[in-house]
C-alpha positions as CSV (number, residue, x, y, z in Angstrom):
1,X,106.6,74.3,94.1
2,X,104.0,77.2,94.7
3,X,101.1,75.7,96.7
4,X,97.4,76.4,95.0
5,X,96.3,78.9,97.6
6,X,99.4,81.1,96.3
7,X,98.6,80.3,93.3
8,X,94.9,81.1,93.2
9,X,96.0,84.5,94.9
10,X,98.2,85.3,92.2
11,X,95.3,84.4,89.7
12,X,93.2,86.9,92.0
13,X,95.5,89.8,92.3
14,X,96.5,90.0,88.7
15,X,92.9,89.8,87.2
16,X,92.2,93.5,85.3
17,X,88.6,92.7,85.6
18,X,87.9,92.4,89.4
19,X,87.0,95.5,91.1
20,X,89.5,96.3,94.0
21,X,86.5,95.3,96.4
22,X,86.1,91.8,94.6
23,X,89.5,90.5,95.0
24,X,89.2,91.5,98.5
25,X,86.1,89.8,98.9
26,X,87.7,86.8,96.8
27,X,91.0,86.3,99.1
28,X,88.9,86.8,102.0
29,X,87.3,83.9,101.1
30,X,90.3,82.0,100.3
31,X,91.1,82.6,104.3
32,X,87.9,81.5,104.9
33,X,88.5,78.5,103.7
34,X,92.0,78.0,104.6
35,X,91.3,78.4,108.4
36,X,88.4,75.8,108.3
37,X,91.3,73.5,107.1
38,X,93.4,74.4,109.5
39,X,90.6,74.3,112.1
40,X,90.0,70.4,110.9
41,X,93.4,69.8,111.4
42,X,93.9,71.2,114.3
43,X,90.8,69.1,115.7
44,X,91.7,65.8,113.7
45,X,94.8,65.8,115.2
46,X,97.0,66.2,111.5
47,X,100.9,67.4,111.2
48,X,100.6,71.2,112.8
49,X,103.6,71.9,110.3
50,X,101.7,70.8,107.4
51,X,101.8,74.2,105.5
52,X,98.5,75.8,106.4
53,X,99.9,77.9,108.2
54,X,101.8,79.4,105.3
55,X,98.9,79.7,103.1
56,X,97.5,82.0,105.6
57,X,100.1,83.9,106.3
58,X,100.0,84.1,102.0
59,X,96.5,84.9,102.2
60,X,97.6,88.2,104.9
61,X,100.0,89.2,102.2
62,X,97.8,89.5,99.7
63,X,95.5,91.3,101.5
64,X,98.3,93.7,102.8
65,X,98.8,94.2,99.5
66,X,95.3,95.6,98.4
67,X,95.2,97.7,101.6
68,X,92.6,95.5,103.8
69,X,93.0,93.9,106.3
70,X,91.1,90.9,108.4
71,X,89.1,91.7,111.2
72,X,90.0,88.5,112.8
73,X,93.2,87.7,113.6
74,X,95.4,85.4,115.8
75,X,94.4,81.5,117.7
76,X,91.5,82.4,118.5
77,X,89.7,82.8,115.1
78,X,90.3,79.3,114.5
C-alpha cells in the first residue's frame, strides 16, 4: 500500500507543468506538514513507529532527487 505522502510526491515529481523550483517549493511543503504531524505525535504521546517517519524520509528522497535539499535537518527541527 503506498501511503498518500508518496503518493502526492509522485503526483508532484511527474507533473510536466511545474517548474523545477515549484515542485521544490511543493514537496517542501509536504515536509512541512509531515513534521507538524510528527511533532503532534511526538507531543500527544502517539505510536513513534507509526510511519511518519517514513514519509519524511520519502519526502528527503524526493528532494534528493530534484537536487535540493532541506535546510533543516535531524531531532531538532521537530
Amino acid at each position: 500500500m503506498i501511503s498518500s505522502t508518496k503518493a502526492q510526491l509522485e503526483d508532484i515529481l511527474k507533473n510536466t507543468s511545474l517548474t523545477k523550483q515549484d515542485k521544490t517549493d511543493a514537496i517542501m511543503k509536504l515536509q512541512e506538514e509531515a513534521r507538524d504531524i510528527q511533532r503532534a505525535a511526538t507531543e500527544g504521546g502517539m505510536d513513534p513507529d507509526d510511519g511518519l517517519n517514513k514519509d519524511l524520509r520519502e519526502v528527503e528522497l524526493a528532494l534528493e532527487k530534484l537536487g535540493a535539499s532541506s535546510d533543516d535537518t535531524g531531532a531538532a527541527t521537530l
